[in-house]
C-alpha positions in Angstrom: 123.1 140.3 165.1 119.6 139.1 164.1 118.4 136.4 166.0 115.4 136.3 164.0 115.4 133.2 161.4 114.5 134.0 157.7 111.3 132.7 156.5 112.3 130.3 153.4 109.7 129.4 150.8 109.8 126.4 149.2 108.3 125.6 145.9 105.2 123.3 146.3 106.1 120.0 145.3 104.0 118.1 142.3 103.6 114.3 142.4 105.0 112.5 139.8 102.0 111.5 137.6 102.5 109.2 134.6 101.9 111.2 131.1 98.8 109.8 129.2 99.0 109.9 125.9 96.0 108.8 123.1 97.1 106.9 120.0 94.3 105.5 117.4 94.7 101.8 116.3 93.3 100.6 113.1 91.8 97.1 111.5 92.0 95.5 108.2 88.7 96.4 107.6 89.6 100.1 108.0 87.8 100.2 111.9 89.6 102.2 114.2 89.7 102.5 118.1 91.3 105.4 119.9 93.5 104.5 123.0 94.6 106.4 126.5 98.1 104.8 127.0 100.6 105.9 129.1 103.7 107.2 127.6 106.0 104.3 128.5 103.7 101.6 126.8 105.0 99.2 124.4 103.5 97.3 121.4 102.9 94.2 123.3 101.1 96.1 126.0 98.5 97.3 123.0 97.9 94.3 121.5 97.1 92.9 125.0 95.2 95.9 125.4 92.6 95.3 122.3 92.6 91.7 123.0 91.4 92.1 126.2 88.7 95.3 125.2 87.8 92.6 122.3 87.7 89.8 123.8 89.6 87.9 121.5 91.7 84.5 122.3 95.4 85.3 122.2 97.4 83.1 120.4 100.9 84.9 120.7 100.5 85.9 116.8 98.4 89.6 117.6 101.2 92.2 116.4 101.1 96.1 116.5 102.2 97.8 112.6 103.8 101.2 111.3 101.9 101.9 107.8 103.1 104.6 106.3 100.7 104.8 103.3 102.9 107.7 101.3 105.7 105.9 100.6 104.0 102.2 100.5 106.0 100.7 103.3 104.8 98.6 106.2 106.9 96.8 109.6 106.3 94.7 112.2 106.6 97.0 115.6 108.6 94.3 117.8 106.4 93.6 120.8 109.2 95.9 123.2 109.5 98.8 121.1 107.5 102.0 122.8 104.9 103.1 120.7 104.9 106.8 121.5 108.4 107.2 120.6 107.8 105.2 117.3 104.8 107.6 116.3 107.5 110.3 117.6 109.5 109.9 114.2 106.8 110.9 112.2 106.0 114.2 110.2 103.2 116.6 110.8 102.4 116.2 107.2 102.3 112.3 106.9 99.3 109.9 107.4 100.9 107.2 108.9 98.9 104.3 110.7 99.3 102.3 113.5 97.2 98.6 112.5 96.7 95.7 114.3 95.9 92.3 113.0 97.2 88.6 112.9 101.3 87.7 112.1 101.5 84.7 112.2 105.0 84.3 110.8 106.4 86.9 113.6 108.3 84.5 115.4 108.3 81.6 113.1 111.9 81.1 112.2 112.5 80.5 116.2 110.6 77.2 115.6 111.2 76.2 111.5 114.8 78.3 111.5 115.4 75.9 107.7 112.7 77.4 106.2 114.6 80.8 106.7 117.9 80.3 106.1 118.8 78.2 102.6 122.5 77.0 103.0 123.5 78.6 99.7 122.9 82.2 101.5 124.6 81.6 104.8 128.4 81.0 105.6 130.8 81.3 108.8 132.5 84.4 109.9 136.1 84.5 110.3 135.8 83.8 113.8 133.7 80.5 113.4 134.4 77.3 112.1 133.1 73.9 112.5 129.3 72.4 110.8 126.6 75.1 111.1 123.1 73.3 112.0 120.1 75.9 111.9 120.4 75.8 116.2 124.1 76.9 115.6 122.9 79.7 113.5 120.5 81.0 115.8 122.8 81.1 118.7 125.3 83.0 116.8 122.6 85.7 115.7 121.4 85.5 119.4 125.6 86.1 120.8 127.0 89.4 121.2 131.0 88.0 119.8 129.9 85.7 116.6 127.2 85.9 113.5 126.9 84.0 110.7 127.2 86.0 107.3 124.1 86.3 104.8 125.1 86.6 101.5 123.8 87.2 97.7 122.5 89.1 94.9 120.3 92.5 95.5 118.8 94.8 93.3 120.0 98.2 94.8 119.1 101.8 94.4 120.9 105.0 95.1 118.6 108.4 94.9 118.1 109.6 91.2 120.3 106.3 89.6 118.7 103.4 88.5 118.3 100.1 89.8 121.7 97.5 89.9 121.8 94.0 90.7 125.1 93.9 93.5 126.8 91.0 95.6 125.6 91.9 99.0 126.8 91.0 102.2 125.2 90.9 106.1 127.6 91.6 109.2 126.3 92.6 112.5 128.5 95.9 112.1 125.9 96.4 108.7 124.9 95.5 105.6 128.1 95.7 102.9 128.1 95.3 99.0 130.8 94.1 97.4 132.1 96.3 94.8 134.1 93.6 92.8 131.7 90.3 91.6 131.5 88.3 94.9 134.5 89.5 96.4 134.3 89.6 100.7 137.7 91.2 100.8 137.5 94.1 102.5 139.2 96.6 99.9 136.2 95.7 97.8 133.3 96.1 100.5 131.5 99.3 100.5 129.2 99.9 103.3 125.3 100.3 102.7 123.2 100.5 105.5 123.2 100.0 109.4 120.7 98.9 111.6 120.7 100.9 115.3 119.7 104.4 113.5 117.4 102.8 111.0 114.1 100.5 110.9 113.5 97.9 108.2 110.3 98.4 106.1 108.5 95.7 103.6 107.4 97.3 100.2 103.7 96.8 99.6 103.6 98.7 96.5 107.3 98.4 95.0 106.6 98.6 91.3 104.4 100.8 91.5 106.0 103.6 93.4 109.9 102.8 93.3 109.5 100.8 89.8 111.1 98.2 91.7 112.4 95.1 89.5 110.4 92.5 91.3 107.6 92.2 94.2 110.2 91.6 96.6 111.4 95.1 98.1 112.3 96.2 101.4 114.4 99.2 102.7 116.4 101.1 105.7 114.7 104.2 106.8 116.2 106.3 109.2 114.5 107.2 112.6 113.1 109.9 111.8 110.3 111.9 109.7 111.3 111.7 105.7 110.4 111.0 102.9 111.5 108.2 99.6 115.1 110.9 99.5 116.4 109.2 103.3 115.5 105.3 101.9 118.3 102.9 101.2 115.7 100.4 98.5 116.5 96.9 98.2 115.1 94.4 95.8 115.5 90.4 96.3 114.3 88.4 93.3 112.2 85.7 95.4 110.1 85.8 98.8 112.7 83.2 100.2 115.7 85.8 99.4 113.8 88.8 100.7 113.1 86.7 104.2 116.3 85.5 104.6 117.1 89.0 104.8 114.8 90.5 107.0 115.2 88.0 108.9 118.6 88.0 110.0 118.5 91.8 109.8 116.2 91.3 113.1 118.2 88.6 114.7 121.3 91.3 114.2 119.6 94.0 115.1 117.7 92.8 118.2 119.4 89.8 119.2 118.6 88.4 122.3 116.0 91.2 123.3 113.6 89.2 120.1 114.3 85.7 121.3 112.7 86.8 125.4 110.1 88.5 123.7 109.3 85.1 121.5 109.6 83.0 124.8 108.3 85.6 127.2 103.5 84.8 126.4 104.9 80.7 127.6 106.0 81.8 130.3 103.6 81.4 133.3 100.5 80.9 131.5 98.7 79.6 134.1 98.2 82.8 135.6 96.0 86.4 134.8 97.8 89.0 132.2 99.3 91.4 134.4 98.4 94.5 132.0 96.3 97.2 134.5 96.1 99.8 131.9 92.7 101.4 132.7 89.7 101.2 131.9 90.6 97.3 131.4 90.3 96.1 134.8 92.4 93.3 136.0 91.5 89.7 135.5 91.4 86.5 133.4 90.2 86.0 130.4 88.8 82.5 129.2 87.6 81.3 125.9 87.2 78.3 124.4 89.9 77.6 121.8 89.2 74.3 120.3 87.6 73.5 117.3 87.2 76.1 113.6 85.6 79.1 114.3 81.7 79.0 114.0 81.3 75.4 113.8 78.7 73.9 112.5 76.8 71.3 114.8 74.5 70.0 112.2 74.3 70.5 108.1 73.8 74.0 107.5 70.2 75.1 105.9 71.5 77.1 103.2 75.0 76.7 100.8 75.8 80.4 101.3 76.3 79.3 105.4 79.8 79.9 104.2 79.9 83.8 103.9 79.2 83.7 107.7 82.8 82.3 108.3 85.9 84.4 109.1 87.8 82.7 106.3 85.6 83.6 103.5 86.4 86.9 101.4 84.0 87.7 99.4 84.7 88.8 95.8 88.1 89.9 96.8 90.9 89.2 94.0 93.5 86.9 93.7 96.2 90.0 94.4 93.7 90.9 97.8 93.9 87.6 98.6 97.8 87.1 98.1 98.5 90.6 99.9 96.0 89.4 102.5 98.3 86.3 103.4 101.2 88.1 103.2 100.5 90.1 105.8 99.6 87.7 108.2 102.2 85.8 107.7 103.6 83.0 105.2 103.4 80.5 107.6 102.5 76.8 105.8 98.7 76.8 106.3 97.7 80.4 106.2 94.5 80.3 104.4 91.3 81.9 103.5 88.9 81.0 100.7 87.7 83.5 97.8 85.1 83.9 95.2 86.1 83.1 91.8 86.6 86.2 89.6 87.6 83.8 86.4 84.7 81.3 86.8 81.4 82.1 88.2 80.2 79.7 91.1 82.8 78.5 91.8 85.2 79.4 94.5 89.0 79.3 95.3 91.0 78.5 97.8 94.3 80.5 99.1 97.3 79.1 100.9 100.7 79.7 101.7 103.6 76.9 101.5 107.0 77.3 101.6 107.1 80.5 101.5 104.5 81.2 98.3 100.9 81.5 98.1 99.2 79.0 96.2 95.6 78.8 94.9 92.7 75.7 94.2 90.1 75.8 93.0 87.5 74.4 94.4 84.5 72.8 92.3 80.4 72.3 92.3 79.1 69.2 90.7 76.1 67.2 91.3 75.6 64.1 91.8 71.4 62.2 91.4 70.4 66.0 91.9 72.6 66.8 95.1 75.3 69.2 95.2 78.9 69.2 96.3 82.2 70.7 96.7 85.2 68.9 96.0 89.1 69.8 95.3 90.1 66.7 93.7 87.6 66.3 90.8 85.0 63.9 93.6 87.0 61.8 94.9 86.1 63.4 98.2 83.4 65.5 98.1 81.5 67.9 100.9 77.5 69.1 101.0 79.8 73.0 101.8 83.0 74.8 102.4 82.5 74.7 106.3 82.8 70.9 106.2 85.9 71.3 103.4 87.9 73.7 105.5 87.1 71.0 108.6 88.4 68.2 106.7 91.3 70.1 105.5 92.2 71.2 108.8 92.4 67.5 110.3 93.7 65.8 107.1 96.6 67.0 104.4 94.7 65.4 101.3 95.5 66.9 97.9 97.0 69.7 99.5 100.5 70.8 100.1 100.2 70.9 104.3 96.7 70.8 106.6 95.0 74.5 107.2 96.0 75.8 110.2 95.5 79.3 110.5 92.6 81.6 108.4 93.3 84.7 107.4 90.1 87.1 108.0 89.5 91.0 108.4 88.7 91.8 112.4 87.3 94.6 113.2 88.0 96.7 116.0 
């Protein structure tokens, strides 16, 4: 017997090095940056990302979004969701986008939950009784055992049919239409749509592409590469309807993963961002964020100061301007102001309240040879549009609520 021992080769062992991956972000103004992530990063760990590379002030409302131009659709990417596997669904064929910009309504129904939720489209389960207050409601969208149900009318679409109006009915096992008027028995319940294989998607361009009855679309689309065949369209005849919706579609669908990532930027804010993702190096980041951007200390030289200012669009339309808003948010106070396209010289002012975008216009008079703006015929008046937004930002005046946030087009 051999007393010689065997020589065994082992294989040489590889350290485990984290897969980098690059991903290319866009702006509103159609600027682009191209990113080295690693593959486990998620869409909060980009917008920190940018931020930081930009040095922008973050105000909890920067938000990562799928575009995916051929089929007009658009959705918030929640701030845990992994951004490789997201762009993993998509086709070789398709030109999808990943954009970021401002949302400011991304997390707003945490704080204003009765703006979200009108009582006439929200009742008890089975399993539920008692008053519902709008904290009620939350917690039961945020609990694993009840949910309150969401309930009304739909325009619906199945492939090659045309559009019907249906009862429709929200459960956290799916979305249910009722196939007898407004009947919730379950004999007359036919099931439309769930939520753990799917993503929810806002139309941008309903009419247009779907011929959808209204503005107000939105749609289940599997997770997965595919075109308009694999969408389940929806159709709500108001913003508020359509919100309610998509709203409690993400409470449902998330639960109490969307409420920690709403709570987790106040937590510990008196520390540095822990992102290391190279080449950002680690640190703090301070900026001043009082006052309106580029504020004027003294009366500006020239009237056209204003074009300087992040909330002035120039010569965009009143549909730019009201897809603008939407996008980032309709949050009361979202504003930006416009040229007029109906009346030279004069310019026009865009805001969202309660839920719609509203517009006023806003007027240049004289007065002994010196001219003014004003939005309530000169009863207050301002030498330009940098001291109007000021005002308007400290005081309601004629308007529905004070400005709070402006809209503008950042650039990457």
């Amino acid at each position: 017997m051999s007393l010689y021992a065997r020589r065994v080769t082992l294989p040489a062992i590889t350290p485990i090095v984290l897969q980098q991956r690059v991903i290319k972000v866009y702006s509103e103004d159609e600027s682009s940056r191209a990113l080295e992530v690693p593959n486990d990063i998620t869409a909060r760990d980009v917008c920190h990302l940018l931020i930081l590379k930009n040095h922008y002030i973050d105000d909890h409302s920067w938000t990562l979004f799928e575009h995916l131009p051929r089929i007009g659709l658009e959705r918030i990417i929640e701030d845990h969701e992994l951004v490789i596997e997201v762009q993993s669904n998509w086709g070789m064929e398709e030109e999808n986008r990943l954009y970021f910009r401002k949302n400011y309504a991304k997390y707003e129904f945490f704080k204003h939950p009765m703006n979200y939720f009108p009582e006439h489209m929200v009742s008890l389960s089975s399993e539920t009784t008692g008053v519902l207050g709008h904290a009620m409601l939350l917690q039961m969208f945020l609990s694993s055992s009840t949910y309150p149900e969401i309930h009304g009318y739909l325009h619906a679409k199945e492939l090659g049919k045309k559009w019907k109006k249906v009862f429709f009915l929200l459960r956290r096992s799916g979305l249910y239409y009722s196939t007898k008027g407004t009947s919730k028995e379950p004999r007359h319940l036919q099931f439309f749509s769930e939520f753990s294989g799917s993503d929810m998607y806002m139309s941008l361009a309903g009419k247009k592409m779907s011929g959808t009855p209204t503005n107000y679309g939105f749609c289940f689309k599997p997770n997965k590469a595919g075109g308009i065949r694999d969408l389940k369209q929806l159709c709500a005849d108001d913003e508020q309807s359509r919100t309610c919706w998509m709203t409690a579609v993400r409470l449902l669908k998330y639960g109490m993963q969307l409420y920690q990532n709403y709570m987790q930027p106040y937590q510990g804010r008196g520390g540095c961002s822990s992102l290391t993702i190279s080449p950002v190096k680690k640190g703090c980041l301070r900026l001043n964020t009082h006052g309106s951007p580029n504020t004027s200390q003294s009366a500006p030289s020239s009237v056209a100061i204003h074009r300087t200012q992040l909330w002035f669009h120039h010569k965009i339309s009143r549909d730019e301007a009201q897809q603008l808003i939407l996008q980032q948010g309709l949050v009361d106070g979202v504003f930006l102001i416009r040229d007029s396209q109906s009346n030279p010289k004069t310019f026009v002012l865009s805001m969202s309240h309660g839920l719609k975008i509203k517009h006023f216009q806003i007027v240049p008079l004289e007065d002994d040879g010196k001219p003014f703006y004003t939005l309530d015929d000169g009863h207050t008046r301002f030498t330009d549009l940098i001291q109007l937004v000021e005002f308007y930002q400290l005081n309601k005046g004629v308007l529905p609520c004070k400005l709070k946030h402006y809209c503008a087009r950042i650039a990457l």
